[in-house]
KETORVEX-766211 format. One line per 8 residues: for each residue x, y, z of N, C-alpha, C, O. Coordinates in steps of 0.2 Angstrom, whole numbers, padded with zeros to 4 digits. Each point is the difference from the previous one (the first is absolute). Example, Ala and Ser with C-alpha at 12.3 -4.5 7.8 and 13.67 -1.06 7.14 Angstrom:
2
0066,-0028,0039,-0004,0006,0000,0004,0006,0000,0005,-0001,0003; -0007,0006,-0007,0004,0006,0001,-0004,0005,0003,0003,0006,0001
This chain:
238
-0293,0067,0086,0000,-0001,-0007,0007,-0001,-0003,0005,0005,0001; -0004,-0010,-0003,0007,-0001,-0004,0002,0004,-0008,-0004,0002,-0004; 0011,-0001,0004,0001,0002,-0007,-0004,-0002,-0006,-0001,0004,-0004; -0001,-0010,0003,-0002,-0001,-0007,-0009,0000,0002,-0004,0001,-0005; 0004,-0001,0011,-0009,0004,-0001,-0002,0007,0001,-0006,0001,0001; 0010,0004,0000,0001,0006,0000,0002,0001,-0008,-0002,0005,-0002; 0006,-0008,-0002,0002,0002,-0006,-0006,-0002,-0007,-0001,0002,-0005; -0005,-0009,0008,-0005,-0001,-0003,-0006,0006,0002,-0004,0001,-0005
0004,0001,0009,-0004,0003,0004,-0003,0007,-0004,0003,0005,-0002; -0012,-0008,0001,-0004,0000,0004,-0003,-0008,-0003,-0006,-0002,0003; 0010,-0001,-0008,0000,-0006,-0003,0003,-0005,0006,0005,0002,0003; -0009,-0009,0000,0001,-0003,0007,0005,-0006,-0005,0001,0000,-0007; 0003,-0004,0012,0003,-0005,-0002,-0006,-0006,-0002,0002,-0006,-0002; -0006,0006,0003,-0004,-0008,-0002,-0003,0004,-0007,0000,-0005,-0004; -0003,0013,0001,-0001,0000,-0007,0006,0000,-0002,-0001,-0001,-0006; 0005,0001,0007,0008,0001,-0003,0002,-0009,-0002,0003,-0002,-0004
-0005,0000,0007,0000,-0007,0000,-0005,-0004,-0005,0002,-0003,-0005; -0008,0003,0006,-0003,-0002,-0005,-0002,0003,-0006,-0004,-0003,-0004; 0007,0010,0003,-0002,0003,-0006,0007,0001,-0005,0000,0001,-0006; 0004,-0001,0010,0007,0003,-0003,0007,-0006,0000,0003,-0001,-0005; -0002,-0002,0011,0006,-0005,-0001,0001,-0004,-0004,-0003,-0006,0001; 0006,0007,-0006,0002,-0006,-0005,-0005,0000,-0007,0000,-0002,-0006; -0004,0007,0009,-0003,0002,-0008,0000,0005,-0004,0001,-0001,-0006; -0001,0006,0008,0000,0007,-0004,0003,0006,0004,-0001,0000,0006
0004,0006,-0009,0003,0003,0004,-0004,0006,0001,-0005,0003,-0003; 0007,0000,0011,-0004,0006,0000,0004,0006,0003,0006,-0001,0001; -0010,0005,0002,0005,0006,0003,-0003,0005,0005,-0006,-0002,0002; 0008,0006,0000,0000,0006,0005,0001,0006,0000,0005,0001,-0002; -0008,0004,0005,0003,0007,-0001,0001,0002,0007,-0004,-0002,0005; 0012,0005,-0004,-0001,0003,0006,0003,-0006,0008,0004,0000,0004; -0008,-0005,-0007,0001,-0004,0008,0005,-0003,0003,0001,-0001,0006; 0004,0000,-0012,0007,-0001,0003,0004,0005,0001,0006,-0001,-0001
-0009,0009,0004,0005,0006,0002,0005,-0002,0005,0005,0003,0000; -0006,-0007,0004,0004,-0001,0006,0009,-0002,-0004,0006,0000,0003; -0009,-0002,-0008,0009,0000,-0002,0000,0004,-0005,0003,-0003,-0005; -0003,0007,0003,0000,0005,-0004,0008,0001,0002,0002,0000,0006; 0002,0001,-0009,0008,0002,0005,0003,-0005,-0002,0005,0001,-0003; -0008,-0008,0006,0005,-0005,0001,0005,-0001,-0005,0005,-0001,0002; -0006,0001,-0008,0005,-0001,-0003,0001,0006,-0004,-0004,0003,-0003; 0012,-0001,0002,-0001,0009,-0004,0008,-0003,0001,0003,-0004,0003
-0002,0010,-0007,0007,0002,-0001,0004,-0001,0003,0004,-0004,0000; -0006,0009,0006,0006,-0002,0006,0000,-0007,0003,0006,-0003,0001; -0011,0001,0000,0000,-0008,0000,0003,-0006,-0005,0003,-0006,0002; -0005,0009,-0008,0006,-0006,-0005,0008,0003,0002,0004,-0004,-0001; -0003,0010,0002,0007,0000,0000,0001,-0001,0007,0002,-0006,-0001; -0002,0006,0008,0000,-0003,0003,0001,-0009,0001,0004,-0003,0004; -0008,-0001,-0009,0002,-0006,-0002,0005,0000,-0004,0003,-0005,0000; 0000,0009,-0004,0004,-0001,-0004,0005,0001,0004,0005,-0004,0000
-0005,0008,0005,0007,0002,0003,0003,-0003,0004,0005,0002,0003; -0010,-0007,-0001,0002,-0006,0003,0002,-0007,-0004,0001,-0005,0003; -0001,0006,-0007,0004,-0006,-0007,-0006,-0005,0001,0002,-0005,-0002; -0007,0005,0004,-0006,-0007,-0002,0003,-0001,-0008,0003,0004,-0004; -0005,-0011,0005,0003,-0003,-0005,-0004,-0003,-0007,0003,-0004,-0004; -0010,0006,0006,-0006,-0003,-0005,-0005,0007,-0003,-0006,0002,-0001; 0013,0001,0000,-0003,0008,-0005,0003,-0002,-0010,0005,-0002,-0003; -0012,0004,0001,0004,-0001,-0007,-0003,0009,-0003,-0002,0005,0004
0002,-0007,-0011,0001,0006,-0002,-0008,-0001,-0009,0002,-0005,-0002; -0004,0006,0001,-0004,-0002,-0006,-0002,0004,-0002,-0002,0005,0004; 0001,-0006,-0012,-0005,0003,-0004,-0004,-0003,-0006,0003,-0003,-0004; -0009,0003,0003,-0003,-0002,-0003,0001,-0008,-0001,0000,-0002,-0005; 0001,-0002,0010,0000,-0006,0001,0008,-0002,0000,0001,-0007,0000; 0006,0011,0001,0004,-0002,-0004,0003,0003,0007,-0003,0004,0003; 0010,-0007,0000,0003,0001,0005,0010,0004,-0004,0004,-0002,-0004; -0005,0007,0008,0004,0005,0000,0008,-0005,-0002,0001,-0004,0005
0003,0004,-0009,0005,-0004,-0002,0007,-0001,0006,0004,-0004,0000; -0005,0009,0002,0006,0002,0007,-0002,-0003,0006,0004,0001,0005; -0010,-0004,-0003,-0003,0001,0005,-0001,-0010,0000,-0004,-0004,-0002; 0009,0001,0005,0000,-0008,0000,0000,-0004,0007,-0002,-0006,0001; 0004,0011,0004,0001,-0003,0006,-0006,0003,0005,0000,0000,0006; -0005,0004,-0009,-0006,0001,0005,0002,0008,0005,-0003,0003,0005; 0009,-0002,-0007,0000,0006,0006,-0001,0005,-0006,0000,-0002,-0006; -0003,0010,0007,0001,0006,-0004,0002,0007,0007,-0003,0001,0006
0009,0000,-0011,0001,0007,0005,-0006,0008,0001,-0005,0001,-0004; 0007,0001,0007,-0006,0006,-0002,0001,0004,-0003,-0004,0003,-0001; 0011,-0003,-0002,0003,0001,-0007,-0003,0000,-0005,-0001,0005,-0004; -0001,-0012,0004,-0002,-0003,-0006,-0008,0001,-0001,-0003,0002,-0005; 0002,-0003,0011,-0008,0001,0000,-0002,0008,-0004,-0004,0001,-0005; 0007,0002,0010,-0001,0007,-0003,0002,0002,-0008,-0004,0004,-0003; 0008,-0007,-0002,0003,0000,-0006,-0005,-0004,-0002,-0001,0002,-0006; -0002,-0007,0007,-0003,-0006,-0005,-0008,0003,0001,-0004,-0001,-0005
0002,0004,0009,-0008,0003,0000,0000,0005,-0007,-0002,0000,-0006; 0004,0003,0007,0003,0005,-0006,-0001,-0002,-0005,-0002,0003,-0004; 0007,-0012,0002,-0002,-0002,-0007,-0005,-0004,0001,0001,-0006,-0002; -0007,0007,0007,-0005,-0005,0000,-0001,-0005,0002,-0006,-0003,-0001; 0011,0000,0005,0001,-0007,0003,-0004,0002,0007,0001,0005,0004; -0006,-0010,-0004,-0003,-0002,0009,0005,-0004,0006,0002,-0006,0000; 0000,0010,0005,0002,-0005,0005,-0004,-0004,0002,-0006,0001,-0001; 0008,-0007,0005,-0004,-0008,-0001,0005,-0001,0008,0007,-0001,0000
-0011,0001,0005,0003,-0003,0004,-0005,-0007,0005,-0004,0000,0005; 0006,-0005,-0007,-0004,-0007,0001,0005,0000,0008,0006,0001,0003; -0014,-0006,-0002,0000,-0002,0008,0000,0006,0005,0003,-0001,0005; -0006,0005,-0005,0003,0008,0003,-0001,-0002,0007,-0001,0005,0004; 0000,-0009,-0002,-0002,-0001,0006,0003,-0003,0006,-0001,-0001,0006; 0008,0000,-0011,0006,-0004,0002,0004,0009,0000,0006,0001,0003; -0008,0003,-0006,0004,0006,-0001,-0002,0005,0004,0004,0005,0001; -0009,-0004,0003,-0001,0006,0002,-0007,-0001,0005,-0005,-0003,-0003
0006,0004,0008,-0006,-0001,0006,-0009,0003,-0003,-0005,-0003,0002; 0005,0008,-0005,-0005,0002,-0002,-0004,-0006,-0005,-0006,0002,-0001; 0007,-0005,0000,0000,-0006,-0006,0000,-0006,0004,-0002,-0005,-0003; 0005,0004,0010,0001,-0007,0004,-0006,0001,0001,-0004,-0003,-0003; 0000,0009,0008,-0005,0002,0003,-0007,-0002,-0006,-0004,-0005,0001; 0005,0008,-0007,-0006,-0003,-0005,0000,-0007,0000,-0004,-0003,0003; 0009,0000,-0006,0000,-0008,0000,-0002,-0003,0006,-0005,-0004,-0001; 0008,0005,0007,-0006,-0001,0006,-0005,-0001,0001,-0002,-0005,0001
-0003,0011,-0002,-0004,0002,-0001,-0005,-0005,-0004,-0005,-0003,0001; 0008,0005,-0007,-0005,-0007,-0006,0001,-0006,0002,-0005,-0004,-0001; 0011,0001,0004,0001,-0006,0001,-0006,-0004,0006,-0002,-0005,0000; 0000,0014,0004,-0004,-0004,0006,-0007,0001,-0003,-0005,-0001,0004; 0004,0002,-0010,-0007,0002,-0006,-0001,-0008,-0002,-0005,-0003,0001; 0011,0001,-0003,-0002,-0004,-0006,0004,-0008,0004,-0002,-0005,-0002; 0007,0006,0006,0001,-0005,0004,0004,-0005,-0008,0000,-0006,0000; 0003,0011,-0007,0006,-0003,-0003,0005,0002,-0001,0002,0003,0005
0002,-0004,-0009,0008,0003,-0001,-0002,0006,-0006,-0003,0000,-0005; 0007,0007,0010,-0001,0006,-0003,0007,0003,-0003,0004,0001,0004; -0004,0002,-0011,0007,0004,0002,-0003,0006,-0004,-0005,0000,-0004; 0008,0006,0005,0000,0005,-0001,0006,0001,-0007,0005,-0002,0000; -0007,0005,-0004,0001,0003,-0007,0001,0011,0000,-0005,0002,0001; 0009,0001,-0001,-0001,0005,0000,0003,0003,-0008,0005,-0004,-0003; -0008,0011,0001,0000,0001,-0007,0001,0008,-0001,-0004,0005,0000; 0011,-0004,0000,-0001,0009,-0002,0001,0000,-0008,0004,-0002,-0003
-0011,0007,-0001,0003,0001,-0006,-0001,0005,-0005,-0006,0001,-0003; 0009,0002,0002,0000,0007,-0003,-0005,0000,-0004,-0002,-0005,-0003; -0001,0013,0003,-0007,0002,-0003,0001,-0003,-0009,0006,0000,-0003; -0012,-0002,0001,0001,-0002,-0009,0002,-0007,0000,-0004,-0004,-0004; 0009,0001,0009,0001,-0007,-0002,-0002,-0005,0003,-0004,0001,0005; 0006,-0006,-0006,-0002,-0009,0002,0004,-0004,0002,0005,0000,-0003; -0005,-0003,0007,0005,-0004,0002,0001,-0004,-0003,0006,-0003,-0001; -0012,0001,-0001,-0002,-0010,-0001,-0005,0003,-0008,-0003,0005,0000
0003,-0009,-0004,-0005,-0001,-0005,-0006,-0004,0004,-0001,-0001,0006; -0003,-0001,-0010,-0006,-0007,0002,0004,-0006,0004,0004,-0004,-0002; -0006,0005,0007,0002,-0007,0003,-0006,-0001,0006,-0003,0005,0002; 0001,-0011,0000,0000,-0002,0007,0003,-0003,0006,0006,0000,-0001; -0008,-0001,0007,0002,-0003,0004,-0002,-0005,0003,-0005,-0003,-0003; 0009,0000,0009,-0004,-0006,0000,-0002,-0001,0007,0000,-0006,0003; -0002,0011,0000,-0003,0002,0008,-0005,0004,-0004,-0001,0002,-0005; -0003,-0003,0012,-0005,0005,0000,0004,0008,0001,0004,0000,0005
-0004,0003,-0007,0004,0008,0000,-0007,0005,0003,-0005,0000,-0003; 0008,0005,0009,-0004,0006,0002,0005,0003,-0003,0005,-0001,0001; -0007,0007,-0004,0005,0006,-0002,-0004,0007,0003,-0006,0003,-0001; 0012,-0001,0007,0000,0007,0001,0004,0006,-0002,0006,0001,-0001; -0011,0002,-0001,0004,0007,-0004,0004,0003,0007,-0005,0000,0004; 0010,0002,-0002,0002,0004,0005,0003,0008,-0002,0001,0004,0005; 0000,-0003,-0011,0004,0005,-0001,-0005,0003,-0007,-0005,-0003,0000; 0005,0007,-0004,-0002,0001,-0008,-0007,-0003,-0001,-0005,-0001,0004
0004,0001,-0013,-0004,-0004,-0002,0001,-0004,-0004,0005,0003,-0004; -0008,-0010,0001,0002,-0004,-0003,-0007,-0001,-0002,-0005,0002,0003; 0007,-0005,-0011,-0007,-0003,-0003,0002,-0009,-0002,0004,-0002,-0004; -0009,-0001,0007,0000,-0007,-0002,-0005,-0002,-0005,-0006,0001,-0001; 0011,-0005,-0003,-0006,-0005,-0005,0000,-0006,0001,0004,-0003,0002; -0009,0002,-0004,-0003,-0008,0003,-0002,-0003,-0003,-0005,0003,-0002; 0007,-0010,-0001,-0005,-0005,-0004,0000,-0009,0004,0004,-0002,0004; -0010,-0001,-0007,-0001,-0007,0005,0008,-0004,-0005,0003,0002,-0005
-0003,-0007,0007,0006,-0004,-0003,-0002,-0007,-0002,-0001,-0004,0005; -0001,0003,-0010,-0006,-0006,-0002,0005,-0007,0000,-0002,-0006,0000; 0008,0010,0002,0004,-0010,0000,0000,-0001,0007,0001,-0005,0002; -0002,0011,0004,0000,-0002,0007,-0004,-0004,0002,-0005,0002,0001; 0006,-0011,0003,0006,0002,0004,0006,-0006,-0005,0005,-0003,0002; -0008,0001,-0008,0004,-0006,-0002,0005,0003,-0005,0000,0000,-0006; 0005,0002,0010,0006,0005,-0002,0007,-0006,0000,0005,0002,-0004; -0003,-0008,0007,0005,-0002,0000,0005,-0001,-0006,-0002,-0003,-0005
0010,0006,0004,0003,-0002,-0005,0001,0007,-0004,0004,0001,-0004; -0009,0002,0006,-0002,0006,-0006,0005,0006,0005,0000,0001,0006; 0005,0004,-0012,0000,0005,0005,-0006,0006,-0003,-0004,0000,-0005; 0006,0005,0010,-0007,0005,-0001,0001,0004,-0007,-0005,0003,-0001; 0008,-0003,-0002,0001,0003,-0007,-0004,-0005,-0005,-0004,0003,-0005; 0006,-0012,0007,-0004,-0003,-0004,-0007,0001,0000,-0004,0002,-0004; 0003,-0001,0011,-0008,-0001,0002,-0004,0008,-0005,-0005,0000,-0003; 0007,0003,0004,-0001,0008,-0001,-0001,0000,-0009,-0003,0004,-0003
0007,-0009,0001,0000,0001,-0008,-0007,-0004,-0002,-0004,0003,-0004; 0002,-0011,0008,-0006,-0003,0000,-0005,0004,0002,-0006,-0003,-0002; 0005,0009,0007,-0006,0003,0002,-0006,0001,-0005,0001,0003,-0005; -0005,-0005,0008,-0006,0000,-0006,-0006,0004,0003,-0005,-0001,-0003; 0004,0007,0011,-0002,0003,0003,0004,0008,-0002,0005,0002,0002; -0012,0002,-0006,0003,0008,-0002,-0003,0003,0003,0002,0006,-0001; -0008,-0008,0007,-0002,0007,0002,0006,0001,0008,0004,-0003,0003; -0007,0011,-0003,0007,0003,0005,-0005,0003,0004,-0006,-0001,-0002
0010,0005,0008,-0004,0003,0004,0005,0003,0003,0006,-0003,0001; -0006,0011,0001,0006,0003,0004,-0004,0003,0007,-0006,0001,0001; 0011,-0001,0003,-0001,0003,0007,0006,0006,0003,0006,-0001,0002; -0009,0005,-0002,0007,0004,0003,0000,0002,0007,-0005,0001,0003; 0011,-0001,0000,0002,0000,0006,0002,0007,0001,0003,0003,-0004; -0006,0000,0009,0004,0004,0005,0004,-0001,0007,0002,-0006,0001; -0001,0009,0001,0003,0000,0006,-0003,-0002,0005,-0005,0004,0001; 0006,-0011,0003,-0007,-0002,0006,-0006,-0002,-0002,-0004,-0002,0003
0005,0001,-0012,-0004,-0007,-0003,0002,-0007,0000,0005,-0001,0004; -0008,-0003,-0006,0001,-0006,0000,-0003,-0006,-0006,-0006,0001,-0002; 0008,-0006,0001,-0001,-0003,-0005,0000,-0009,0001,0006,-0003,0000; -0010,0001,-0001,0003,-0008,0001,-0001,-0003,-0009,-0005,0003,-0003; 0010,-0008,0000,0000,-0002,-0004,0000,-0008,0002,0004,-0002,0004; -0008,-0003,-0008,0000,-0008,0001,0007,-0001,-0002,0003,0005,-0003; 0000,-0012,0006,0006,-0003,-0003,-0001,0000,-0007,-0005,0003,-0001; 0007,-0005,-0004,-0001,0000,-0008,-0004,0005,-0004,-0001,0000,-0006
-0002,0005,0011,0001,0008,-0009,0004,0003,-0001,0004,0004,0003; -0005,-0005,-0008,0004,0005,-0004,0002,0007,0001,-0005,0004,-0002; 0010,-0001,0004,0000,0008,0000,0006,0003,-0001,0005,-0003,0000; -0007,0010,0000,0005,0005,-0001,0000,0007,0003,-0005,0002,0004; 0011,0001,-0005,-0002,0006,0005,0003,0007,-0004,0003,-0001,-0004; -0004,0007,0005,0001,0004,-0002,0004,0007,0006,-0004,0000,0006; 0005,0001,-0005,0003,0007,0005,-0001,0007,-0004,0003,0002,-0005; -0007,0000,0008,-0005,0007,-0001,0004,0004,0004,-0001,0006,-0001
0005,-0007,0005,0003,0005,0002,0004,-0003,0006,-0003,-0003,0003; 0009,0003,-0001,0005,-0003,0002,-0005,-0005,0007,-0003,0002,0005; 0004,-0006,-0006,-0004,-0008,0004,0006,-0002,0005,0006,0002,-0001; -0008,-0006,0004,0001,-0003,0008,-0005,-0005,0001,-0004,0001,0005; 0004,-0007,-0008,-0006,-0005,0005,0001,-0004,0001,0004,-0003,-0004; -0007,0000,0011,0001,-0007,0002,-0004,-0004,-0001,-0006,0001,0001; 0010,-0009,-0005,-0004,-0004,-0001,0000,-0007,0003,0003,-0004,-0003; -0007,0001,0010,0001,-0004,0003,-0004,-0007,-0003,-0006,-0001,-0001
0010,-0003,0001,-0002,-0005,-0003,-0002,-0005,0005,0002,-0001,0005; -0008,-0002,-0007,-0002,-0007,0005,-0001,-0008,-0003,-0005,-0003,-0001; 0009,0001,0001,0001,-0009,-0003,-0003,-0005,0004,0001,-0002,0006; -0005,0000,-0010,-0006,-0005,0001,0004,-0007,-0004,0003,0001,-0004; -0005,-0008,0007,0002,-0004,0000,-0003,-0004,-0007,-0004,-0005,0001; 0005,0007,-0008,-0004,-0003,-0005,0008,-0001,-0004,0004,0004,-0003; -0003,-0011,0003,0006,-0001,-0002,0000,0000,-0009,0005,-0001,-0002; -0009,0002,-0003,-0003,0003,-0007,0003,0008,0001,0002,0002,-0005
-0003,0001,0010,0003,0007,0000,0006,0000,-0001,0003,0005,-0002; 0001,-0010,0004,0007,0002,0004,0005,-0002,-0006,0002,-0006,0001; 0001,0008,-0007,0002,-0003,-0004,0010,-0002,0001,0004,0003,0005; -0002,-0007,-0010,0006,-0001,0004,0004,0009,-0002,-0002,0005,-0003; 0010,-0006,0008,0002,0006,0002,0004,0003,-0006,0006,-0001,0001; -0006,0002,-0005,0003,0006,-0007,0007,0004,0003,0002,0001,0005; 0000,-0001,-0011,0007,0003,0004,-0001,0007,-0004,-0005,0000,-0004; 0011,0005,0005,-0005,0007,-0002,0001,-0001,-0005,-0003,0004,-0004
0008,-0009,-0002,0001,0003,-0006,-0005,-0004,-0004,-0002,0003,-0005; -0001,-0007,0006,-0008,-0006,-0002,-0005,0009,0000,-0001,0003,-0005; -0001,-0001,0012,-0005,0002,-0001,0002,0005,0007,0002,-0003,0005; -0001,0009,-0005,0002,0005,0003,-0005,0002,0004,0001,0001,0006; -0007,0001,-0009,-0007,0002,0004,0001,-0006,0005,0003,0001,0005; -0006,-0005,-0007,-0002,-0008,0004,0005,0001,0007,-0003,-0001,0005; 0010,0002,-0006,0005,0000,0006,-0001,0006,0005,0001,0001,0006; -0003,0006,-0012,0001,0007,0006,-0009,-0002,0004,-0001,0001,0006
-0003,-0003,-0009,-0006,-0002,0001,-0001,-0004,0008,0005,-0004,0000; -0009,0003,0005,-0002,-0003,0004,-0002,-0005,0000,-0006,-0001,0001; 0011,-0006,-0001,-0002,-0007,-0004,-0001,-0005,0007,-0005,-0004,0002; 0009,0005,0001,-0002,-0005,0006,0005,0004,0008,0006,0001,0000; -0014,0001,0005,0003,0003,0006,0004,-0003,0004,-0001,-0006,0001; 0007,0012,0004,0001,-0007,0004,0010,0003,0001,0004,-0004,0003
């Protein structure tokens, strides 16, 4: 049994399939304990301390103003939690073997381009406001607990031109729904809802993206000063 049928588990891949992909999201308790660990503290600072170069720093959807070439010291990491900023380390898979191993893994699941997203973020804050993505997103809790909110995104998937701030002002869907994460939980979110996250207590989670070939999803590439979420966000693997 492969990782992502162990982490759906006692849920098979063909109900995962015809009841969940691309339509609604759903979740798990417990099933993804096998990575419990994988991303923590000592593991972000170990990527740090190796100068990966695709680390930012955020709060509430807004990127840390010192932080422009993608690296953060453990300096910083350590001082900027404190005032509530989440580390954001994109592509982690390219940063740290534990993260190559998952990407693997889903890649040999879903046979598309995967990248890995990891998120440390101090209890009370958020990293991101309302945003989406534009992969299918599995999110593992590895550390803490987090709470997710979730709503459908009624302009998905004919988003082109718009950034997500416009979109979010047009939303015309108010019902929510939360989900909270433990450690060894699990959560899958469609490409285009809307969500947000909370940290209930110092969080750690991975979130592995999987990009499906719907060229309506994929919109053109934003520079961070356009649209700052859209750039820290998982837009196209690879």
């Amino acid at each position: 049994m492969n990782l992502f049928d162990q982490i759906i588990s006692p849920m098979t891949v063909n109900t995962f399939t015809a009841d969940y992909l691309f339509k609604k999201p759903c979740s798990g308790q417990g099933s993804a304990a096998m990575l419990r660990g994988k991303f923590s503290w000592q593991v972000a600072c170990e990527i740090l301390d190796n100068n990966y170069d695709n680390c930012w720093l955020a709060r509430k959807g807004h990127l840390h103003a010192d932080i422009q070439r993608g690296t953060v010291s453990v300096k910083q990491f350590c001082e900027e939690q404190i005032q509530g900023y989440s580390l954001v380390i994109r592509k982690a898979e390219k940063a740290h073997t534990n993260f190559a191993e998952i990407a693997g893994e889903f890649s040999d699941s879903f046979d598309r381009p995967i990248d890995v997203q990891l998120y440390a973020t101090p209890a009370a804050h958020e990293g991101f406001g309302w945003h989406f993505d534009y992969e299918e997103v599995f999110i593992i809790q590895s550390v803490g607990v987090k709470e997710f909110t979730i709503r459908r995104n009624s302009s998905w998937p004919e988003i082109q031109g718009k950034t997500q701030q416009d979109l979010w002002c047009e939303e015309r869907f108010i019902h929510e729904f939360q989900c909270t994460l433990k450690a060894g939980d699990w959560l899958y979110i469609p490409a285009g809802w809307w969500h947000k996250a909370t940290a209930l207590t110092p969080s750690y989670h991975i979130s592995v993206g999987v990009l499906f070939n719907d060229i309506r999803a994929v919109p053109h590439q934003p520079t961070m000063k356009e649209d700052p979420i859209s750039v820290l966000l998982p837009v196209v693997a690879g």
